[in-house]
C-alpha positions, 0 to 999 in steps of 0.5 A: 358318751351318752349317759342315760339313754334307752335302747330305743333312743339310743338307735333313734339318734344312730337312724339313718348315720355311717356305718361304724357310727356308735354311742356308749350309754348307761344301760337302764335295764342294768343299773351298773352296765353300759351298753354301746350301740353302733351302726352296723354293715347292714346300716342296722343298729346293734346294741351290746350290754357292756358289764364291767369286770375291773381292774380285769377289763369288761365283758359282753353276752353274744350269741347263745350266751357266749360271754366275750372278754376285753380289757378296757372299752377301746378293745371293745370298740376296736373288735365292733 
């Protein structure tokens, strides 16, 4: 856990790392989110805004505003 980082520097420390490296931060577009952002297949880095939705778990926007649910951050982290 980073705290508060940008998205721009957030993908700055994730540059050039593993794939499957990630970090979670403290979103600064959304005061009260997270967001995780990972290295992906590609050795792209991917940002996720992460919205909390507790005690029911957490949830994220994909794609053409798809919203995905999990219970906790580990089945997040699990299904990335």
């Amino acid at each position: 856990f980073h705290g508060f980082l940008s998205r721009r520097e957030a993908a700055m420390l994730l540059s050039g790392q593993p794939v499957g490296t990630f970090l979670v931060r403290f979103s600064k577009s959304q005061p009260g989110a997270f967001a995780l952002a990972f290295v992906d297949s590609r050795n792209m880095v991917i940002s996720v805004l992460i919205d909390s939705e507790m005690p029911r778990g957490v949830k994220i926007k994909e794609a053409g505003d798809t919203e995905r649910r999990f219970k906790d951050i580990y089945e997040l982290l699990l299904h990335y």
